[in-house]
C-alpha positions as CSV (number, residue, x, y, z in Angstrom):
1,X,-135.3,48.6,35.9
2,X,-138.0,49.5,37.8
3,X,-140.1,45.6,38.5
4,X,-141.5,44.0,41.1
5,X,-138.6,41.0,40.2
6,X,-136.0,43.6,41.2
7,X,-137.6,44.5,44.6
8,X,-137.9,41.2,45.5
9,X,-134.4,40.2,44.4
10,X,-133.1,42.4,46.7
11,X,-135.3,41.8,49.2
12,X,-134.1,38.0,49.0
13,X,-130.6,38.9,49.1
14,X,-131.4,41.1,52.4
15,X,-133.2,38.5,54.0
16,X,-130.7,35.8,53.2
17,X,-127.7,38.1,54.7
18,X,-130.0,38.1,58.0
19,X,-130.7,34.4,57.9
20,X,-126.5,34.4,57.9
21,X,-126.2,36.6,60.8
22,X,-128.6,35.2,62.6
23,X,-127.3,31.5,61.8
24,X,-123.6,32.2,62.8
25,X,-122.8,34.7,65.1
26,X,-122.1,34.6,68.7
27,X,-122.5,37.8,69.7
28,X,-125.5,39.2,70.6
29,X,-125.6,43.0,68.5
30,X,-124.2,41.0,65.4
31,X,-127.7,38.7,65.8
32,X,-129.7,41.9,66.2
33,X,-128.5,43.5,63.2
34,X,-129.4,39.8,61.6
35,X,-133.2,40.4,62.5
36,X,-133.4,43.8,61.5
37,X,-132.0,43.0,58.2
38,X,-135.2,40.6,58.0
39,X,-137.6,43.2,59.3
40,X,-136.4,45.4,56.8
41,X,-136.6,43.1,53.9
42,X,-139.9,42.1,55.3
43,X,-140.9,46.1,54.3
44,X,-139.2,45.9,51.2
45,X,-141.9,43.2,50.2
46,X,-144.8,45.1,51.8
47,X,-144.2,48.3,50.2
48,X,-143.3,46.7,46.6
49,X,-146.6,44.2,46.8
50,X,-148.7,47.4,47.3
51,X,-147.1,49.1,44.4
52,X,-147.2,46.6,42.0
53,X,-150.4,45.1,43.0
54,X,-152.8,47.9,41.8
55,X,-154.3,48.7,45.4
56,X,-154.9,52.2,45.7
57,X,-155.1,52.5,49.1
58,X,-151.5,52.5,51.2
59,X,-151.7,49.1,53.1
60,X,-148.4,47.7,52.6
61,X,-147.0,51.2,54.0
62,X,-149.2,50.9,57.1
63,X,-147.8,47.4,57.5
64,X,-144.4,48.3,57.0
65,X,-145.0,51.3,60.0
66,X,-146.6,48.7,61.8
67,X,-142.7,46.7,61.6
68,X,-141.1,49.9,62.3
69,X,-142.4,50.0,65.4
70,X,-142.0,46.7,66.5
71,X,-138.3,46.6,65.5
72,X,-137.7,50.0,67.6
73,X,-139.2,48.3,70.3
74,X,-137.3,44.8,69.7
75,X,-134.5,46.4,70.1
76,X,-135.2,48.7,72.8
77,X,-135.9,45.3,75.1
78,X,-133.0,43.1,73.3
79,X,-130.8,46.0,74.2
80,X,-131.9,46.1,77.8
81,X,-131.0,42.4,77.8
82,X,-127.5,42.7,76.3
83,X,-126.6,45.5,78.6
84,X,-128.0,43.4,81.7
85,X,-126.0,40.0,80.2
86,X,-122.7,42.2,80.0
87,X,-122.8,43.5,83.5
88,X,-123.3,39.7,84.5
89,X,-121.2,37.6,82.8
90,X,-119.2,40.5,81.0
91,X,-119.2,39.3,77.5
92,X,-122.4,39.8,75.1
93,X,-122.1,36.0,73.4
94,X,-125.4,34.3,73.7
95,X,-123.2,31.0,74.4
96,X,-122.0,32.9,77.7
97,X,-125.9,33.5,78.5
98,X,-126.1,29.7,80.1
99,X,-124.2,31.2,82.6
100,X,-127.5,32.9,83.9
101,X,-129.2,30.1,85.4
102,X,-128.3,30.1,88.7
């Protein structure tokens, strides 16, 4: 089964389980992994859009390089900011981050 319906199923279903993370957890990796599940369901759409939509040059892959990148550096800075709101406060739950302002 080899459609653009099944791409973007699964796409949906990835997106949908980083909407959940995003949405409900406290802790600060857990949301991470929530926006990289969107990035990457993001590139699911890109690459399947240019396959099934007869261009014959490879923009949906450039695109989905482009996203590559700015999810390595996402989480390169959201990293640096975990790290720096662990030494702080000690815990990594973004309700604990309040605790920053002084």
């Amino acid at each position: 089964m080899d459609s653009l319906q099944s791409y973007l199923t699964i796409a949906a279903m990835l997106f949908s389980m980083g909407i959940y993370g995003v949405v409900t957890r406290k802790n600060a990796i857990a949301i991470l992994m929530g926006i990289e599940l969107i990035l990457n369901s993001a590139n699911i759409n890109f690459i399947a859009f240019n396959r099934f939509g007869g261009m014959q040059n490879l923009d949906g892959h450039v695109f989905s390089i482009f996203v590559i990148v700015l999810a390595a550096a996402e989480a390169a800075v959201a990293l640096a900011i975990v790290i720096n709101l662990f030494k702080n406060v000690g815990s990594v739950d973004v309700d604990d981050a309040d605790l920053l302002k002084g």
